[in-house]
C-alpha positions in Angstrom: 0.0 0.0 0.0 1.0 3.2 -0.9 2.0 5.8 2.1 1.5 9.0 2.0 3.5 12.3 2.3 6.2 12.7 5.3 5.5 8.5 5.8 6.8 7.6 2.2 10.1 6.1 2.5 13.2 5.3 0.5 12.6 1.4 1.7 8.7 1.6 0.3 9.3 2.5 -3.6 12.7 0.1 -4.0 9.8 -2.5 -2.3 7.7 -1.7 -5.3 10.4 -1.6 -7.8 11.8 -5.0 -6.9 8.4 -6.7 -7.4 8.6 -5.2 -10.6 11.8 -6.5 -11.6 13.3 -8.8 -14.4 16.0 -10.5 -14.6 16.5 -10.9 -18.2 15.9 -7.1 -18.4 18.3 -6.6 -16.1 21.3 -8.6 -18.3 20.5 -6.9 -21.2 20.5 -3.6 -19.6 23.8 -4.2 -17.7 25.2 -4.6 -21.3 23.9 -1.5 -22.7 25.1 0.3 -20.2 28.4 -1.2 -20.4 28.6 -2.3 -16.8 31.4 -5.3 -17.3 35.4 -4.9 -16.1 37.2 -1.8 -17.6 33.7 -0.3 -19.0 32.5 3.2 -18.3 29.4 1.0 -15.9 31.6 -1.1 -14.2 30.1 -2.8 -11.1 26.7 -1.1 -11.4 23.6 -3.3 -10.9 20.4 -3.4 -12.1 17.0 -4.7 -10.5 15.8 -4.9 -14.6 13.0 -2.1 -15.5 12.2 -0.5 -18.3 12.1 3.3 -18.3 8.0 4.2 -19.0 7.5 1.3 -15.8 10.2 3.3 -13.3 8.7 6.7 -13.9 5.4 5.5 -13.4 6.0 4.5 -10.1 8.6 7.4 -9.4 5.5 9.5 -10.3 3.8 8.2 -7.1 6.3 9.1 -5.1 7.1 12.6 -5.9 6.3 13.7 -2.1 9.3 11.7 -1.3 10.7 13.9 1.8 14.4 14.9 1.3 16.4 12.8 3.5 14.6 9.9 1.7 15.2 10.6 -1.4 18.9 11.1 -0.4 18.9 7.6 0.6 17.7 6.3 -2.2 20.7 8.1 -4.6 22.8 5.9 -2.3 21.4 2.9 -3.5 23.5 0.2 -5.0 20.6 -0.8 -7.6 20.9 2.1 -10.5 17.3 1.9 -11.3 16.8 3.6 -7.5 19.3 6.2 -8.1 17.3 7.1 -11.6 14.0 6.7 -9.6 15.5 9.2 -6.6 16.8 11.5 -9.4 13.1 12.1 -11.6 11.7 12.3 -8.1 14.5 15.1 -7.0 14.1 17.0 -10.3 10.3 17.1 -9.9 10.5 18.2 -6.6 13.1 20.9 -7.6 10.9 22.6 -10.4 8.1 22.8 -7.6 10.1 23.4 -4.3 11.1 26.7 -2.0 14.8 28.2 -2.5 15.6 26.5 0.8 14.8 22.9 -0.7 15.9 23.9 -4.1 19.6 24.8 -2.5 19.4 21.4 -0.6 18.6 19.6 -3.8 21.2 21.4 -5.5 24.0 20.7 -2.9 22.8 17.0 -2.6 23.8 16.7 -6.4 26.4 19.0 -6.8 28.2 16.1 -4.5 26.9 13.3 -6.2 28.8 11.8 -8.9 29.5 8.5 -7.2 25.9 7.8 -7.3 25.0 10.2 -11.1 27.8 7.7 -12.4 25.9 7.0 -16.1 24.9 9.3 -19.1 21.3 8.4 -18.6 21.0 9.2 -14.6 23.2 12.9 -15.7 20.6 13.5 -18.6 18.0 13.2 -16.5 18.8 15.1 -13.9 21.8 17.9 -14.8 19.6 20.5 -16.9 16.4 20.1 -14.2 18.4 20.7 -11.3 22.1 22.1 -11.9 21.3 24.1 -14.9 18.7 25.8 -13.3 19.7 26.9 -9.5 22.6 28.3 -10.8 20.5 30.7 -13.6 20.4 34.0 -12.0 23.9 32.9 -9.4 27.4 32.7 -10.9 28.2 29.7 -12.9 31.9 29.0 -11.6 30.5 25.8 -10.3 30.0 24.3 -14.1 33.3 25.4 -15.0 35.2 23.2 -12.0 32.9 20.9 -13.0 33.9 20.7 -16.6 37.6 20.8 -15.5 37.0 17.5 -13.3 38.9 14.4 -14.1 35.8 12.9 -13.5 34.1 12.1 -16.5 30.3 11.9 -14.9 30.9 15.2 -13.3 32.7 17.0 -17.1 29.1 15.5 -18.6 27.1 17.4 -15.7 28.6 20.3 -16.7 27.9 20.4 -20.6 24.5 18.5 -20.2 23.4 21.8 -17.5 23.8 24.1 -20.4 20.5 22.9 -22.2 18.4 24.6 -19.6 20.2 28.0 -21.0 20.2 26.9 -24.8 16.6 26.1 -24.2 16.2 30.2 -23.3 18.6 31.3 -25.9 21.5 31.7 -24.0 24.2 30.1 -25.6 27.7 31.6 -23.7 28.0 28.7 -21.1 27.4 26.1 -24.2 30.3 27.3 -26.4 32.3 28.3 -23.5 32.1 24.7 -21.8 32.5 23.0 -25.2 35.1 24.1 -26.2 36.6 23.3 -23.0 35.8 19.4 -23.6 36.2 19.7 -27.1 39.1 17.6 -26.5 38.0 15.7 -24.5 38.8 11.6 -25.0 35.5 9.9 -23.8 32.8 9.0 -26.2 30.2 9.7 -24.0 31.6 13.6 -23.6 32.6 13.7 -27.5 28.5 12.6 -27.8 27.8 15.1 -25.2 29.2 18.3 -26.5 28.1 17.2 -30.3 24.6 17.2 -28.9 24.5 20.8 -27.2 26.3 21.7 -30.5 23.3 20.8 -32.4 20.8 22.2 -29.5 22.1 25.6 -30.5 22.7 25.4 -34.6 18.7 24.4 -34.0 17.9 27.5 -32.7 21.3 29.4 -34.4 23.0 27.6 -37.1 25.4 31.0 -37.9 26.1 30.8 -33.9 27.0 26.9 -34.2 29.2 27.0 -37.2 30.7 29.4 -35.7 32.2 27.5 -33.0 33.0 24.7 -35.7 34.5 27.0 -38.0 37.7 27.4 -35.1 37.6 23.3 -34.2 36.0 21.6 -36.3 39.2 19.7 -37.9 40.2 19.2 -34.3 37.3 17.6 -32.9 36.9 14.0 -32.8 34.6 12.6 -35.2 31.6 11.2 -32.7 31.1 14.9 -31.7 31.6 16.3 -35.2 28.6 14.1 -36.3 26.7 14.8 -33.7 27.3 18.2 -34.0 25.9 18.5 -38.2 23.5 15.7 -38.0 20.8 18.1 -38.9 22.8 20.3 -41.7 22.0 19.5 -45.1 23.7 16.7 -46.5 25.9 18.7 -49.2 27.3 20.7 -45.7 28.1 17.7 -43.4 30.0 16.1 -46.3 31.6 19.3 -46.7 32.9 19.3 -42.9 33.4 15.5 -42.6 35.7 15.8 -45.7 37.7 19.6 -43.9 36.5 20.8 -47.1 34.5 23.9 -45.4 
């Protein structure tokens, strides 16, 4: 049965999330999300949802008080951390400053539990993008300087609550710091806010390129023109621009 309010607990929805569980899910899942020895995953588990099931039952949970939810990041299963981080992220976009700041510093912290792409998509431009909107943004610059590569995807990821407005500084600034980057999963990252802004300002975008676009690796360069027309990605892929 469902509790309500300050009784919800961290214990109640992982109850409800492991009798939802499957096991062969959960294999093929570990594999996608490259959790074996040496991969970017490694060690992570997975109880074996799929996506639409966890947020439905995230969704009943969004009055999830604080300290459970924090609990819940700390879980070993990576569906719970994903469940505690829609529920953290809803509760941001609706709470006070003082819960907002809590959520913030919570995550700000949190890389050893926001340690895959999808758990920092999800969460990084609901949460960090937006505190720091109208505060000083140092914090996604140390973050982009990390040697941590979930924390450096943070960082570029937050910058799609601004592109989103039309604010494009923090995008191209933060790029072109991990434009260099050697991870896939960053070289994926900053071609995708690439694109985010050429689909709002294509002159803005290719302007960035025009300066690195022979240098950057080709993951993020594809990314990055995926939507030009085709005459104009062939045109870059070929460093005939």
């Amino acid at each position: 049965m469902r509790h309500a309010g300050a009784r919800m607990k961290a214990k109640d929805i992982q109850k409800e999330l492991a009798g939802l569980a499957k096991p062969e899910i959960a294999a093929a899942v570990g594999r996608f999300f490259k959790s074996g020895p040496g991969e970017y995953g490694e060690g992570d588990v997975f109880r074996g949802l799929k996506v639409p099931t966890l947020r439905r039952v995230a969704k009943g949970y969004r009055a999830l008080p604080f300290p459970e939810a924090k609990r819940l990041l700390a879980s070993g299963f990576h569906e719970d951390r994903l469940a505690a981080l829609i529920i953290l992220a809803w509760q941001f976009r609706r709470g006070d400053e003082a819960l907002r700041e809590k959520i913030y510093r919570l995550y700000l912290g949190g890389a050893k539990w926001i340690n895959n792409w999808d758990l920092v998509d999800t969460s990084a431009p609901y949460i960090l993008g937006p505190f720091l909107e109208d505060k000083d943004r140092k914090p996604l610059y140390v973050l982009a300087k990390s040697r941590n590569l979930w924390e450096r995807r943070m960082a570029m990821l937050a910058t799609q609550h601004y592109i989103r407005q039309g604010d494009f500084k923090d995008a191209l600034r933060i790029a072109e710091i991990l434009v260099a980057s050697k991870e896939d999963l960053l070289h994926k990252a900053v071609g995708w806010m690439l694109r985010e802004v050429g689909n709002r300002d294509r002159k803005i975008e290719e302007g960035f390129l025009a300066r690195h676009y022979l240098e950057m690796p080709r993951t993020m360069l594809r990314y990055a023109i995926e939507k030009f027309p085709e005459a104009r990605r062939k045109a870059y892929l070929t460093g005939k621009i």
